[in-house]
C-alpha positions in Angstrom: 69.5 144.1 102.2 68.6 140.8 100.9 70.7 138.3 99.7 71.4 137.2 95.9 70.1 134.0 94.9 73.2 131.7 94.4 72.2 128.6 92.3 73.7 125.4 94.1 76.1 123.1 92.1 74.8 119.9 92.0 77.9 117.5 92.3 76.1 114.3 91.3 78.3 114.4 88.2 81.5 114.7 90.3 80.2 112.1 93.0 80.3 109.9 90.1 83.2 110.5 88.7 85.1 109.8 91.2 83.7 106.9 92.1 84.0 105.3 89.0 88.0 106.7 89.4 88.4 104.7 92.7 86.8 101.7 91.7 88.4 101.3 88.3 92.1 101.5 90.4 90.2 99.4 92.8 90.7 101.5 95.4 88.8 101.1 99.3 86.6 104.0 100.6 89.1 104.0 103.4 92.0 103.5 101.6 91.3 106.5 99.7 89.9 108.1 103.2 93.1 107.1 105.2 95.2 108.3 102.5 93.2 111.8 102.4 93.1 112.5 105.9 88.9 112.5 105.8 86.6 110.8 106.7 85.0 107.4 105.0 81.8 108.7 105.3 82.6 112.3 104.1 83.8 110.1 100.4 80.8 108.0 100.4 78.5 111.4 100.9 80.8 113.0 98.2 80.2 109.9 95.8 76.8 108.9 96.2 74.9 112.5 98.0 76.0 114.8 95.8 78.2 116.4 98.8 79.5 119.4 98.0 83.7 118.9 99.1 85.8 121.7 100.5 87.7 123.4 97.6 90.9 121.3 99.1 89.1 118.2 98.7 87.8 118.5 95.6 91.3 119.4 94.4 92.5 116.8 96.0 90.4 114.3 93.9 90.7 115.3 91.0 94.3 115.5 91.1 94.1 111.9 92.5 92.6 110.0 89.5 93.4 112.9 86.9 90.2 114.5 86.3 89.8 116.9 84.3 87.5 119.7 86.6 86.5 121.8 83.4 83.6 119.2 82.7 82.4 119.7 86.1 83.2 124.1 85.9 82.1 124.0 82.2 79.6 121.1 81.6 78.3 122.7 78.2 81.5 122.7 76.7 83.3 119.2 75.2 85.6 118.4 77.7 85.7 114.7 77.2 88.4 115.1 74.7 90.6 117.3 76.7 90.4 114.5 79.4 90.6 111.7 77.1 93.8 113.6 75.6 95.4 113.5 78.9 94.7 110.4 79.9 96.8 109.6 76.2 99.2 111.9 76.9 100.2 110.3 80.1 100.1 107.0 78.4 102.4 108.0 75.6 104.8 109.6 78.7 104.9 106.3 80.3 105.7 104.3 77.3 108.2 106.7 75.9 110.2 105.9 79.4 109.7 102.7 79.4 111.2 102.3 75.6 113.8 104.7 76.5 115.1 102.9 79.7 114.8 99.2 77.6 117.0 101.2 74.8 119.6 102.2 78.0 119.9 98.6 79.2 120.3 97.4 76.2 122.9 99.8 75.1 124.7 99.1 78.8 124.7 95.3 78.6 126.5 95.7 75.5 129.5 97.8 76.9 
């Protein structure tokens, strides 16, 4: 019995991604490498020969600079605002902490 025809994913898209991810935190190949347990070639291959990671990796990634992995599953769909909502969400978090630990000080120093 012959095999189905699988089409291959090309990661290009993803390479890129997380490229641009790692260089916007200004982030080293091996920093990120070292940090990952993988090689610095194995990121570079990722990022710039569409390399297809393991499933760990690529979980790994994304989780790292907060990618959203439906625009790479789902590239037909608009995805960019789901990201771009995160990305505002965790923003928001962070300065809604931030105001609420000034507020705590504040009300502290005043006891």
């Amino acid at each position: 019995m012959a095999k189905r025809p699988v089409p291959l994913y090309d990661f290009a898209a993803f390479g890129q991604a997380i490229k641009a991810a790692r260089t916007a935190r200004k982030e080293s190949l091996k920093d990120v490498s070292d940090a990952m347990n993988i090689s610095p070639r194995y990121l570079t291959n990722i990022e710039n020969k569409r390399q297809q990671p393991s499933l760990q990796i690529f979980y790994a990634l994304v989780t790292r600079y907060n990618i959203s992995a439906d625009k790479f599953f789902f590239p037909n769909r608009d995805t960019e605002k789901s990201t771009q909502r995160r990305q505002l969400d965790t923003l928001f978090v962070k300065i809604v902490n931030a105001t609420a630990k000034e507020v705590a000080e504040i009300e502290n120093s005043g006891k």
